[in-house]
C-alpha positions as CSV (number, residue, x, y, z in Angstrom):
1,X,27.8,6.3,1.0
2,X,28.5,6.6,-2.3
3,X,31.7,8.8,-3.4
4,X,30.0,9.8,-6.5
5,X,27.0,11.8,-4.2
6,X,26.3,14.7,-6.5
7,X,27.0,16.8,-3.7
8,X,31.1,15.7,-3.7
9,X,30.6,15.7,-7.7
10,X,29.4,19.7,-7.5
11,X,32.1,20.5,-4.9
12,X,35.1,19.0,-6.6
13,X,34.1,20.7,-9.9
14,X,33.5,24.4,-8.6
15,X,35.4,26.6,-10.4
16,X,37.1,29.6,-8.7
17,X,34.5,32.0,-10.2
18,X,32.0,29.8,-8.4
19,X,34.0,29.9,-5.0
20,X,34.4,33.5,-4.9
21,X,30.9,34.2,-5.8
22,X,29.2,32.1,-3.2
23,X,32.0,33.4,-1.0
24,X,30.1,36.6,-1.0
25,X,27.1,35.2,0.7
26,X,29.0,35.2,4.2
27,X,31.7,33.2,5.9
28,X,29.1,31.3,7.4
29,X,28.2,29.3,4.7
30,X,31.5,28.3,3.6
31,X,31.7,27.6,7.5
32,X,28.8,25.4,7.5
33,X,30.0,24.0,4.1
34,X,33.5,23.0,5.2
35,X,32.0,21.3,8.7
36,X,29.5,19.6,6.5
37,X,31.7,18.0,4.5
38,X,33.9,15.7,7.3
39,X,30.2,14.8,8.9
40,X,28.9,13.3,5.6
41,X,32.1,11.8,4.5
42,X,32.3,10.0,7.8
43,X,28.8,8.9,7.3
44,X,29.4,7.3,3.6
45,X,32.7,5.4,4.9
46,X,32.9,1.8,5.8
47,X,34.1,-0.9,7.6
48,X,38.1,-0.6,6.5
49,X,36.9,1.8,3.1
50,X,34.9,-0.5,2.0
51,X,32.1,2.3,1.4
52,X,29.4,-0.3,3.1
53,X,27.8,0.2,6.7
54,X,28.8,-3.4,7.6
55,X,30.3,-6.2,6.9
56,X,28.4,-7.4,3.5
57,X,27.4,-11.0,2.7
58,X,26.1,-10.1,-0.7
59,X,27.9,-8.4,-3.5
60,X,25.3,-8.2,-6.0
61,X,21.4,-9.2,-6.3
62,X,19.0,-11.1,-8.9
63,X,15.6,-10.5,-8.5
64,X,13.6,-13.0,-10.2
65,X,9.9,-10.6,-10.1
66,X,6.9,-13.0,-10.9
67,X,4.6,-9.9,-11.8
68,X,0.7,-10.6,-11.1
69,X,1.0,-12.0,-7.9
70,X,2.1,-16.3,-8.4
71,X,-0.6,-18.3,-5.9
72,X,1.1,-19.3,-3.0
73,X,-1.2,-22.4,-2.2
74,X,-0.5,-24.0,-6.1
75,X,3.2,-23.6,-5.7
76,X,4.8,-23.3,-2.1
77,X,2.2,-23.4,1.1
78,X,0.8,-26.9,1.3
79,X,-2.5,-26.6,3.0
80,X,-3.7,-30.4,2.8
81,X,-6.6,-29.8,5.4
82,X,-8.4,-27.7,2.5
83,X,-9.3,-30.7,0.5
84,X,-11.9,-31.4,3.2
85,X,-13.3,-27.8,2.7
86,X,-13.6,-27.8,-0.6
87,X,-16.4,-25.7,-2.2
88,X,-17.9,-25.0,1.5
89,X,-18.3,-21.2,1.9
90,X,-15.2,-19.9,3.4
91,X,-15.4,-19.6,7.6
92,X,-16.6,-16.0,8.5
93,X,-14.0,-15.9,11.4
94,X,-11.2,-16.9,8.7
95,X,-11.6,-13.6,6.9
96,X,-12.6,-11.6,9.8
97,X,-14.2,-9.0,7.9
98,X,-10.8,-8.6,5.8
99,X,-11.5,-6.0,2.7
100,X,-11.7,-8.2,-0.8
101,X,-11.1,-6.8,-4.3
102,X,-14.9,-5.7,-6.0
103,X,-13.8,-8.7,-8.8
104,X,-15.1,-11.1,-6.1
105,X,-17.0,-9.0,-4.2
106,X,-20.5,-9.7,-5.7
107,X,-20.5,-13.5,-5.4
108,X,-22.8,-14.9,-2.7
109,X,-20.2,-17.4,-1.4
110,X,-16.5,-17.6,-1.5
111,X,-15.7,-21.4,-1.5
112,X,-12.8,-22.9,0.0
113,X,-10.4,-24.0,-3.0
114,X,-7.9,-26.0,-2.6
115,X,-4.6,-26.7,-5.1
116,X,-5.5,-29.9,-7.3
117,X,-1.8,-30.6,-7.8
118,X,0.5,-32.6,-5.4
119,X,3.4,-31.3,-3.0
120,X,6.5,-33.5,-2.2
121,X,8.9,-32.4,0.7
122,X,12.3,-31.6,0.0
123,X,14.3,-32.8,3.4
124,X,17.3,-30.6,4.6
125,X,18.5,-31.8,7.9
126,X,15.2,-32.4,10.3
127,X,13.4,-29.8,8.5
128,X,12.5,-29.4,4.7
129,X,10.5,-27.2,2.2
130,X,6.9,-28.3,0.9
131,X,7.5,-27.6,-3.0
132,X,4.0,-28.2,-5.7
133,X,4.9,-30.9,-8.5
134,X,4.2,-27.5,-10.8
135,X,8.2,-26.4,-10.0
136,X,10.1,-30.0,-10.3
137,X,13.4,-28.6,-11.4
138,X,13.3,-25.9,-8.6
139,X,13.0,-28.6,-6.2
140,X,16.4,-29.4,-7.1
141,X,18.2,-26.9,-5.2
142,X,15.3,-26.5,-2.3
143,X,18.2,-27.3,0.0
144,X,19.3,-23.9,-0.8
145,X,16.2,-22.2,-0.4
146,X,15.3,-19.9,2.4
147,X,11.3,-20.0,1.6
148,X,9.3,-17.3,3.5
149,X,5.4,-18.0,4.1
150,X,4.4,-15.0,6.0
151,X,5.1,-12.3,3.4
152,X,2.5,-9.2,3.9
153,X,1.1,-6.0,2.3
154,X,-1.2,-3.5,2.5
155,X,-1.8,-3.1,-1.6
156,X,-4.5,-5.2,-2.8
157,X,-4.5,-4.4,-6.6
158,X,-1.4,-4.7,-9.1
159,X,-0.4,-1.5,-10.0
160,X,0.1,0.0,-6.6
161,X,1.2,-3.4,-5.1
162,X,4.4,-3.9,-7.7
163,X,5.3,0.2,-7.0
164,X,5.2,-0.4,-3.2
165,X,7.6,-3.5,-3.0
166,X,9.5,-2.3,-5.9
167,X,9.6,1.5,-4.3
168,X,9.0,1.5,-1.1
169,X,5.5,3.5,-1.3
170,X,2.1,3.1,-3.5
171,X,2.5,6.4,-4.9
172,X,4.4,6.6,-8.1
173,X,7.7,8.9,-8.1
174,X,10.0,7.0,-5.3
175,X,13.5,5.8,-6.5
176,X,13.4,1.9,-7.1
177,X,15.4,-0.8,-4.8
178,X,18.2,-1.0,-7.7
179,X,18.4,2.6,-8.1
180,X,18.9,3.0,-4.6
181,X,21.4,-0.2,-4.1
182,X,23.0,1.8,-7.8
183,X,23.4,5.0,-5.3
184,X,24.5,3.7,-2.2
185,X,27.0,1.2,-3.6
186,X,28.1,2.4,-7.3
187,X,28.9,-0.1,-9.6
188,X,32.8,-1.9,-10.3
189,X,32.1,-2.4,-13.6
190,X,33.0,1.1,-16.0
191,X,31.4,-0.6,-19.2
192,X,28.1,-1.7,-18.3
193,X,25.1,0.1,-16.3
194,X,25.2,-0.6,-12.3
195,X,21.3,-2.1,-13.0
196,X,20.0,-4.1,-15.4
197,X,16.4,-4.7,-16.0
198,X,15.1,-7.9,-18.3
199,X,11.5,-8.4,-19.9
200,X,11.0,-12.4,-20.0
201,X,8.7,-13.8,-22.5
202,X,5.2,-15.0,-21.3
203,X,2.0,-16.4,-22.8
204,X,0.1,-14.3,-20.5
205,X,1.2,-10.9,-20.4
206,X,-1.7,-9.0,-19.5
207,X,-0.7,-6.6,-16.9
208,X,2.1,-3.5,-18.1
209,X,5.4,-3.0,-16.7
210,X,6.0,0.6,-16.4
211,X,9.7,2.0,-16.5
212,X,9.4,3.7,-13.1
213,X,9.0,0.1,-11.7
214,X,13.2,0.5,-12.1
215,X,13.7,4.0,-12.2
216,X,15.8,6.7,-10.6
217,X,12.9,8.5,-9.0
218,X,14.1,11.6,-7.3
219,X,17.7,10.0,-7.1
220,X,19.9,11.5,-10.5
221,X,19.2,9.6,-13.5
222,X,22.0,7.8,-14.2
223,X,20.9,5.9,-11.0
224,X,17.8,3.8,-12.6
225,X,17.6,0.7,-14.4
226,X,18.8,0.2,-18.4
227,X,16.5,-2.5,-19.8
228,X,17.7,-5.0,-22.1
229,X,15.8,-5.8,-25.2
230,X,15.3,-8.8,-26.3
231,X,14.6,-8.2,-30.0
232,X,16.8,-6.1,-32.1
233,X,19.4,-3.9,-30.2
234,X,19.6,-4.8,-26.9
235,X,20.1,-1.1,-25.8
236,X,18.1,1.4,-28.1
237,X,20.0,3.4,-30.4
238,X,23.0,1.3,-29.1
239,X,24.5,1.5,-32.9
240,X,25.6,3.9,-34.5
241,X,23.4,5.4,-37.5
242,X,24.9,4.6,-40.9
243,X,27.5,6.7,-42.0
244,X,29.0,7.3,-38.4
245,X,31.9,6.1,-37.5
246,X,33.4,5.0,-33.7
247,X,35.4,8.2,-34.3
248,X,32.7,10.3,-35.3
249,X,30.5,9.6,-31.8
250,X,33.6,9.8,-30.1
251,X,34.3,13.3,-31.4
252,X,30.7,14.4,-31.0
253,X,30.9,13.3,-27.6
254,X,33.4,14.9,-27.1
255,X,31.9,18.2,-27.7
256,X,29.0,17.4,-26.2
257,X,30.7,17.0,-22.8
258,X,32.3,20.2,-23.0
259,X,28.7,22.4,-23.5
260,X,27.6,20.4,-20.7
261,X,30.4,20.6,-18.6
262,X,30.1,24.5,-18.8
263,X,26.2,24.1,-18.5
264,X,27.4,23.1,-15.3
265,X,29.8,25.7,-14.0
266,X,27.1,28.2,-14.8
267,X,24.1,26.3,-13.1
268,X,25.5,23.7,-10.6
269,X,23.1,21.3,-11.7
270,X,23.9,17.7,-10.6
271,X,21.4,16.1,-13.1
272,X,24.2,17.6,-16.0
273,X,26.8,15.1,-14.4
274,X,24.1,12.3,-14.6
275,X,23.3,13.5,-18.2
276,X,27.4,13.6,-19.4
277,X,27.8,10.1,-17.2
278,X,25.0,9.0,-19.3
279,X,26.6,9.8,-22.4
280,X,30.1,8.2,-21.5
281,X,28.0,4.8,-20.4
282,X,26.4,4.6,-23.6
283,X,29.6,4.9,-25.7
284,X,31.4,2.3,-23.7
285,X,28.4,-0.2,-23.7
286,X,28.5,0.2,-27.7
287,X,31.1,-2.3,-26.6
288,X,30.7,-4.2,-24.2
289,X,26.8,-5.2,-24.7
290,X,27.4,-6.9,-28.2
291,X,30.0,-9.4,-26.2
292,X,27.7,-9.5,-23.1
293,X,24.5,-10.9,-25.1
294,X,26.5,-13.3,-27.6
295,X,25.7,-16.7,-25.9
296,X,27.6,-18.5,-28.9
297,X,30.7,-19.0,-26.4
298,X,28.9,-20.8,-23.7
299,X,29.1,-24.3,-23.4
300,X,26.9,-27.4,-24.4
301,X,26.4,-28.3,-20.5
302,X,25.3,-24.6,-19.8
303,X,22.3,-25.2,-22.5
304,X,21.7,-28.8,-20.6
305,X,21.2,-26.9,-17.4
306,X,19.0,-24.2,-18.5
307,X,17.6,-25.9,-21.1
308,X,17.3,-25.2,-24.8
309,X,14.7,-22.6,-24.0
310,X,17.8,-20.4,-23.1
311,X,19.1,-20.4,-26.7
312,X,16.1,-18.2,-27.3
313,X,16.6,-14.6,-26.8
314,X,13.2,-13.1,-24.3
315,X,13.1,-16.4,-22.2
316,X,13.0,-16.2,-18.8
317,X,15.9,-19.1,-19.0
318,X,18.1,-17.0,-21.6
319,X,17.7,-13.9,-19.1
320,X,18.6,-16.3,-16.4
321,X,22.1,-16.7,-18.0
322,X,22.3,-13.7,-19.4
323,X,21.9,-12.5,-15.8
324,X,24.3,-14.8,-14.6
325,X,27.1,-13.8,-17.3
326,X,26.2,-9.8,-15.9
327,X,26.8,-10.6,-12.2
328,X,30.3,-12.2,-13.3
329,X,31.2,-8.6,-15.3
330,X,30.3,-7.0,-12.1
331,X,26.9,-5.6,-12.3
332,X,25.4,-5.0,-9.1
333,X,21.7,-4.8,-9.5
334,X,20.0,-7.4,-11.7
335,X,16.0,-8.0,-12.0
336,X,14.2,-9.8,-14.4
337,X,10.1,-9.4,-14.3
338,X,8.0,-12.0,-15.7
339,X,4.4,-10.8,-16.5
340,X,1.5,-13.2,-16.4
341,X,0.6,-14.3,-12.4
342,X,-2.9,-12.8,-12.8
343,X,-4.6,-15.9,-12.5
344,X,-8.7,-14.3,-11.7
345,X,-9.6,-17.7,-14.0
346,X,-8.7,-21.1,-15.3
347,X,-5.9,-20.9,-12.8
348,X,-4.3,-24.1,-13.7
349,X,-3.5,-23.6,-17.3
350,X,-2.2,-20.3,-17.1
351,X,-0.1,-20.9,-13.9
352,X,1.1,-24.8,-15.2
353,X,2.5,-22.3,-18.5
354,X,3.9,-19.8,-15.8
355,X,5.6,-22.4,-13.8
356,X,7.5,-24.3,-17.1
357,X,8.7,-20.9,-18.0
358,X,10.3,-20.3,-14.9
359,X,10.8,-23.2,-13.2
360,X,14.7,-24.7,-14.7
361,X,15.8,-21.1,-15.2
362,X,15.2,-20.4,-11.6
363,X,17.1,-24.3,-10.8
364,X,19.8,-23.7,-13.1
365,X,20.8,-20.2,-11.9
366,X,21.2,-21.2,-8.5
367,X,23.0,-24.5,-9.9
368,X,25.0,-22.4,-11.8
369,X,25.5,-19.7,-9.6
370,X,26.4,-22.2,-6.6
371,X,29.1,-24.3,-9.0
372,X,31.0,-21.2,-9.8
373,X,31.7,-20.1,-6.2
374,X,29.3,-16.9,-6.8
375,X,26.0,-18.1,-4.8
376,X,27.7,-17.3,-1.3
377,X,28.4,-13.6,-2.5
378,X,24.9,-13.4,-4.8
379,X,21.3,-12.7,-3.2
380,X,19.0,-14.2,-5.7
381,X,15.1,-13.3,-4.6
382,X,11.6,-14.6,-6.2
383,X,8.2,-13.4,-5.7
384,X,5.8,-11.2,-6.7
385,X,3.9,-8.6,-5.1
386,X,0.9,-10.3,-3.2
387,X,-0.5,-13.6,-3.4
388,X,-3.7,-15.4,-4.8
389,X,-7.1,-16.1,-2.3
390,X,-8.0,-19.5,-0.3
391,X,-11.7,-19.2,-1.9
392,X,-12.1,-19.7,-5.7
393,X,-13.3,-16.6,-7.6
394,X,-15.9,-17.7,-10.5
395,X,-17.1,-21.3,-10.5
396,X,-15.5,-24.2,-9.0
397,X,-14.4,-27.4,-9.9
398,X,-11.4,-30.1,-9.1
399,X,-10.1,-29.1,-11.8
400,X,-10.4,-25.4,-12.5
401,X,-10.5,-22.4,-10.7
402,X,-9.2,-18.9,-10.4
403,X,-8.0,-17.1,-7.6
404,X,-8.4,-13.0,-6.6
405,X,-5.7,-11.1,-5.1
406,X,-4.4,-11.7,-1.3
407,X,-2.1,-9.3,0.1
408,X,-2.1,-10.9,3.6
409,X,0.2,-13.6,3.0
410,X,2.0,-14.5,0.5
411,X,5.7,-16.9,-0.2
412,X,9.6,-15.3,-1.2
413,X,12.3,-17.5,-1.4
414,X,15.7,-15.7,-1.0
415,X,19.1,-17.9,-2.2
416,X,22.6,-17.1,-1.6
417,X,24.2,-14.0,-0.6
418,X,23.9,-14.9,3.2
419,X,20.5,-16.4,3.5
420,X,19.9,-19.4,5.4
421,X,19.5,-22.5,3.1
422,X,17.0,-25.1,2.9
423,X,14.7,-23.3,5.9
424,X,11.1,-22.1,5.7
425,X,10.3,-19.3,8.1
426,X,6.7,-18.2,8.9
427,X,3.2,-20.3,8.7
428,X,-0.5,-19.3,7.6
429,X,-3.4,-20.4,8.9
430,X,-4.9,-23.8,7.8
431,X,-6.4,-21.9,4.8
432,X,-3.6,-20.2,3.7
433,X,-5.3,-16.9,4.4
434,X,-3.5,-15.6,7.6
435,X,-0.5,-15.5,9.0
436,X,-0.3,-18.0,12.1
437,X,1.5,-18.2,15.0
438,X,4.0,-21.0,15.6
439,X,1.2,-23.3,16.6
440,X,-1.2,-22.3,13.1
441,X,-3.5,-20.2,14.7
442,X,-4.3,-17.2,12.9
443,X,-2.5,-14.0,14.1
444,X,-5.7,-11.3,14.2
445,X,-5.6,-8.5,13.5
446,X,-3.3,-8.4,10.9
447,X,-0.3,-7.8,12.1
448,X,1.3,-4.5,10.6
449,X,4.1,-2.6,9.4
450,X,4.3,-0.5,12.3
451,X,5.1,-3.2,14.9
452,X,7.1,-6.2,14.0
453,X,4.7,-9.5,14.9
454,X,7.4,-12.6,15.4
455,X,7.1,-14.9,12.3
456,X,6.3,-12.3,9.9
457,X,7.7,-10.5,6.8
458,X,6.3,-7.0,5.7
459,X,7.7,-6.0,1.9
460,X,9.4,-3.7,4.1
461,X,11.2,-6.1,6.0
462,X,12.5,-7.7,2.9
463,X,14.1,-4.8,1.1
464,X,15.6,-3.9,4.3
465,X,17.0,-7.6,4.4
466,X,18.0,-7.0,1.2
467,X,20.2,-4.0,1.8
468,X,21.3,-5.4,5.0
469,X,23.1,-8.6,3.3
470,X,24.7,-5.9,0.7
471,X,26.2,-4.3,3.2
472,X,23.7,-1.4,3.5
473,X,21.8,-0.2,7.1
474,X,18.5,0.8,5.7
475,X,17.3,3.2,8.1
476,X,21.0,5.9,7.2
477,X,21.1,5.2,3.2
478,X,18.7,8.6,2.6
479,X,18.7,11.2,0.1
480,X,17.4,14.6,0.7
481,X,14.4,15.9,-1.5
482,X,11.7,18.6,-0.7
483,X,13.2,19.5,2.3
484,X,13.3,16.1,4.1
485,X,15.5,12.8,3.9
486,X,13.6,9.9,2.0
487,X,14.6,6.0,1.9
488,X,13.7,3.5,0.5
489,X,11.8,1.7,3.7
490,X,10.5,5.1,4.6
491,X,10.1,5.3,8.4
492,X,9.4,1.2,8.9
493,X,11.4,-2.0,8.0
494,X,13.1,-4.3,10.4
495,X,16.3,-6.3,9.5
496,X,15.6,-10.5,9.1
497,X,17.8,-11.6,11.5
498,X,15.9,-15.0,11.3
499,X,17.3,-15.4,8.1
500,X,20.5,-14.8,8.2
501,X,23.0,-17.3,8.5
């Protein structure tokens, strides 16, 4: 898909040394190598050169990563019929003899716990989205809000959970969804990375963020993420030392590209392309990042809508707008993770924090977004990797409690980029536990990645949504490693047609 494959790269820059000496191991190969060629370019091409599968309703994507896992019943699934259960031991059929985590595994009940704050619904047409009084600014644009319910996964603690939906597999090593939207699609933009990756500040910052969470994997290196800092240089190293001039990097770069560019005629090694690409992008970011992260130029109303929180560099609002002014200089692949969901006690405090640090960044980049033409053409997606349990872990009272994980359901919200607005797809069970059928009865067993149950969402399913709207079919976007072809939904996924408007 992309014209910058390595394998094009290596082929346009062997030298006629190179040529002749492979030449020697048989016609054949050159052969195979010449009918190759055609068969992958006619892969990679799109509809009228576009260098897309499809027709794409997304140009670029904002994923707004609540890391910890953000309860689902104290923010988006109203489940009113749980005040009635409260503190009674949770129904043995409900959990069906589901696997729970070993943090609640030694209490002798599991009481029913329901969400102590109140839910108003946002009307769109004859239907309308249930959203907690915890997210009143986001309940400003619920009209553009494509909220799904029935979310699944199979990862019931963090660190494999966040590599799964963020990679596509538990096991550490895969390429990430931005490096793989960075390979498939290239970015249009020569002076900043094709993804971006933001830290937002949080109170509760328990849980670590590792760099492979946005990182090239197997894929070359120039593929993964570049994370912006929010203290000191936004890029490391992104000045020069003291004493170098412009001209000096310039010069050493210069002579840096030329030992690696004959590193490469010797070895063929497409990782030195990555590495002198690398190079190039760093020298031209010294640039354009400086002018990227000064905020002094935006306007007075721009702080009213995200608030003064965004004047702050690290807040999840400043990154909001800071993400907004990337996606108008043409950067493909934006994410911003905000740590802190892990709510195992005194719930309410730490998730009323979580929610004001969110909650009018996430409004006033879809307002802002939408008001500039740019939400039609730009996915924007929240969540986290699992959700939080129907029963209380610890002791229970009206008002406090603490949640475990719950990987069996858990609420997205796409916006933009093709999405149908103001809908909610998907139900759970009366308990927010299961998913349910379209008349709330609980869909048992569990339905799984391997057969698509109606009403349901497997983290598959969304990142092969995800590509889908950018233009990408999920299932022929591959890269060869080891001797086989990966991707990034590995042999499952299924396209949300639902969704799409």
């Amino acid at each position: 898909m992309n014209p910058y494959h390595p394998h094009f790269e290596q082929r346009l820059m062997m030298t006629r040394r190179q040529l002749f000496g492979r030449s020697a191991l048989g016609l054949g190969t050159a052969a195979m190598a010449n009918l190759l060629g055609p068969s992958m370019a006619s892969e990679n091409a799109g509809p009228a050169g576009t260098g897309t599968h499809h027709h794409a309703t997304a140009k670029r994507v904002i994923y707004l990563f609540m890391s910890g896992g953000p309860s689902h019943h104290d923010t988006w699934d109203y489940k009113p019929k749980m005040r009635e259960m409260f503190g009674q031991d949770l129904p043995e059929h409900v959990r069906d003899g589901q696997r729970i985590t070993g943090m609640t595994a030694g209490q002798k009940t599991l009481p029913v716990c329901p969400s102590k704050y109140r839910f108003t619904k946002q009307e769109n047409n004859d239907s309308g989205v249930w959203v907690s009084e915890l997210l009143p600014h986001t309940a400003t644009v619920a009209k553009d809000l494509c909220v799904v319910h029935s979310t699944f996964t199979e990862a019931i603690n963090h660190d494999p959970a966040i590599t799964y939906i963020q990679t596509g597999s538990q096991i550490p090593g895969r390429p990430s969804l931005g490096a793989w939207l960075s390979y498939g699609l290239g970015s249009p933009n020569e002076n900043l990375p094709g993804y971006v990756v933001m830290h937002a500040q949080s109170s509760f910052a328990e849980q670590s963020l590792f760099g492979r969470l946005w990182g090239s994997g197997f894929l070359p290196s120039d593929y993964q993420g570049v994370l912006m800092r929010s203290q000191g240089d936004p890029v490391l190293y992104l000045n020069n030392p003291a004493g170098v001039t412009r001209q000096d990097r310039r010069a050493q770069l210069d002579a840096l590209v030329a030992i690696n560019q004959a590193q490469h005629q010797r070895f063929a090694d497409p990782e030195v392309l990555s590495r002198i690409k690398q190079h190039e992008m760093a020298y031209r970011m010294q640039m354009s990042v400086p002018e990227l992260m000064d905020l002094s130029q935006e306007s007075e109303s721009t702080f009213a809508l995200y608030g003064e929180e965004a004047r702050k560099p690290g807040t999840f609002s400043a990154c909001c707008l800071n993400a907004r002014r990337l996606a108008e200089r043409g950067v493909r692949n934006i994410q911003i993770f905000h740590r802190g969901w892990d709510a195992h006690g005194n719930l309410p405090k730490e998730h009323e924090s979580q929610c004001k640090d969110v909650d009018q960044g996430c409004a006033a980049l879809i307002k802002d977004l939408k008001q500039r033409g740019m939400l039609e053409d730009t996915l924007v997606v929240w969540g986290g990797e699992f959700g939080r349990t129907a029963y209380c872990q610890g002791r229970l009272t009206p008002e406090n409690y603490g949640r475990d994980h719950h990987p069996r359901c858990f609420t997205v919200w796409m916006a933009g980029g093709g999405v149908k607005p103001g809908i909610t797809y998907g139900k759970t069970d009366d308990y927010g536990y299961n998913i349910a059928d379209a008349d709330g009865n609980p869909i048992l067993p569990q339905p799984t990645k391997d057969h698509w149950t109606p009403g349901t969402m497997h983290i598959h399913d969304l990142n092969a949504t995800i590509l889908h709207l950018l233009g990408i079919d999920h299932r022929r976007l591959t890269y060869r490693y080891q001797g086989r072809d990966f991707r990034l939904t590995d042999i499952h996924g299924r396209v949300m047609k639902e969704l799409i408007a």
